[in-house]
VMD Tcl script that draws the C-alpha trace (Angstrom):
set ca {
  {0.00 0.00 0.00}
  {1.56 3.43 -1.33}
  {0.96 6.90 -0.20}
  {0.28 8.76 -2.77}
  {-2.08 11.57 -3.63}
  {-6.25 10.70 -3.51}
  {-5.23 7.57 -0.82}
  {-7.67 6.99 1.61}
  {-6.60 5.74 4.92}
  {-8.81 4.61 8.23}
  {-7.04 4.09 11.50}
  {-8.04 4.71 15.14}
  {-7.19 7.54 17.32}
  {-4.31 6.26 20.03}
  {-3.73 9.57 21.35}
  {-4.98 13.41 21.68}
  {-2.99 15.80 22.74}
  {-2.61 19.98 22.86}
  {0.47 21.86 22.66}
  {1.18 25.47 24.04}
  {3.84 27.12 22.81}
  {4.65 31.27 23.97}
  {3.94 33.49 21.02}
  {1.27 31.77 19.47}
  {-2.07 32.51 20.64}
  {-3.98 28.99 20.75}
  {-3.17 26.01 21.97}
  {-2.59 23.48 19.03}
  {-4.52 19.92 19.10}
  {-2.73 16.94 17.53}
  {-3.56 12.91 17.28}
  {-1.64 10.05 17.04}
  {-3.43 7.72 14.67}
  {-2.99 4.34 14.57}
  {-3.47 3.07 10.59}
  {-4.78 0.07 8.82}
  {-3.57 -2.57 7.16}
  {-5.56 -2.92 3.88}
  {-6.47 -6.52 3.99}
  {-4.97 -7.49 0.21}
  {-5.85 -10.95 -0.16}
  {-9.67 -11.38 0.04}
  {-12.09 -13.73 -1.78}
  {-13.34 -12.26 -4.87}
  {-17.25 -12.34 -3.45}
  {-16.03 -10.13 -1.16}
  {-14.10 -7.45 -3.04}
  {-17.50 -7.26 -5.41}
  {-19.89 -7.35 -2.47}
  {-19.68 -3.41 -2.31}
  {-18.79 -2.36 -5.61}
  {-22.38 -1.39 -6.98}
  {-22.24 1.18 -3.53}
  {-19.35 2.99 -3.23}
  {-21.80 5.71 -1.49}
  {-21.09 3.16 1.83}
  {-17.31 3.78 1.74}
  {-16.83 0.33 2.35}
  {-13.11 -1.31 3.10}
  {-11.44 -4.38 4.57}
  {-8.81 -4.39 6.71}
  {-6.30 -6.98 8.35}
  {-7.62 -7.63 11.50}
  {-5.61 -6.11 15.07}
  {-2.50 -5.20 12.41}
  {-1.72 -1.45 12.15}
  {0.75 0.56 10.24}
  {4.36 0.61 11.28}
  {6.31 3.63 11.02}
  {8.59 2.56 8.23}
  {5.74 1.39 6.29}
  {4.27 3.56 3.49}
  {1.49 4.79 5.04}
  {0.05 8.40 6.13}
  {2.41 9.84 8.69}
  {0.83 8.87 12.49}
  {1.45 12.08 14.33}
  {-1.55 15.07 12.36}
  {-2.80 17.91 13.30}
  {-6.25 17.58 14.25}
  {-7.42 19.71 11.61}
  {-6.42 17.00 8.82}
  {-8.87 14.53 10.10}
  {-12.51 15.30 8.12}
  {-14.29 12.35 8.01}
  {-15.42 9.22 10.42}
  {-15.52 5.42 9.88}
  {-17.35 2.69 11.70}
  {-15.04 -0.41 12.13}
  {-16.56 -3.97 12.93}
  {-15.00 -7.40 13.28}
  {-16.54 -10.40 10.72}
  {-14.78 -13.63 10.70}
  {-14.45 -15.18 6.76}
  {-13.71 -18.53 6.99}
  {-12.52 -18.86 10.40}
  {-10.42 -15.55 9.65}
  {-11.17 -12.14 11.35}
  {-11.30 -9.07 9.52}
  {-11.82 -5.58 10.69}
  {-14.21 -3.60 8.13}
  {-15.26 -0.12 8.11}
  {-18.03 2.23 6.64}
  {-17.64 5.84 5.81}
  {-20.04 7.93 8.10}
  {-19.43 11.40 7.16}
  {-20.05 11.83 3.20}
  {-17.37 14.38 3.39}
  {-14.34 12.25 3.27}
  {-10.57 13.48 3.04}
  {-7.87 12.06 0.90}
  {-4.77 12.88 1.22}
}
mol new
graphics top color blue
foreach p $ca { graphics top sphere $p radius 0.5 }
foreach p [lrange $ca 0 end-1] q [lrange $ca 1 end] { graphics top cylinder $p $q radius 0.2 }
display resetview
């Protein structure tokens, strides 16, 4: 998975956090996100099962595997102000296999 321009990523937030600094007037609220891994290797009934509705924002995701810092990926630390949409992640097991999977919620999504 590259990060490149139009990339969509989904993580959760692992930390929030403001930081004061003298001379600038606000405070300034960051996040530590924890991201994804795209889950690559699915059955091909499930890639298709949300093709006909990309409205839902629909995406798999390797199960209780995040991002490491060396991997391609959106940078973890953000300003807060980067962040414009919201996802629902659930667990479903395939085959005996979890999977995390997650559902845009905002209609305003952000790529970056």
């Amino acid at each position: 998975m590259a990060a490149h321009e139009g990339l969509e990523w989904a993580g959760e937030l692992c930390q929030v956090w403001q930081h004061t600094q003298p001379g600038v007037d606000l405070p300034q609220t960051f996040v530590e996100v924890g991201y994804f891994v795209c889950l690559e290797k699915k059955p091909l009934w499930l890639a298709q099962l949300y093709t006909h509705l990309p409205e839902l924002e629909v995406h798999f995701w390797e199960y209780d595997r995040y991002q490491h810092a060396d991997d391609l990926s959106a940078y973890p630390l953000t300003h807060v102000d980067k962040i414009a949409g919201a996802a629902a992640r659930c667990m479903m097991e395939l085959d005996s296999c979890k999977t995390w999977i997650t559902t845009g919620m905002s209609k305003c999504g952000h790529s970056v």
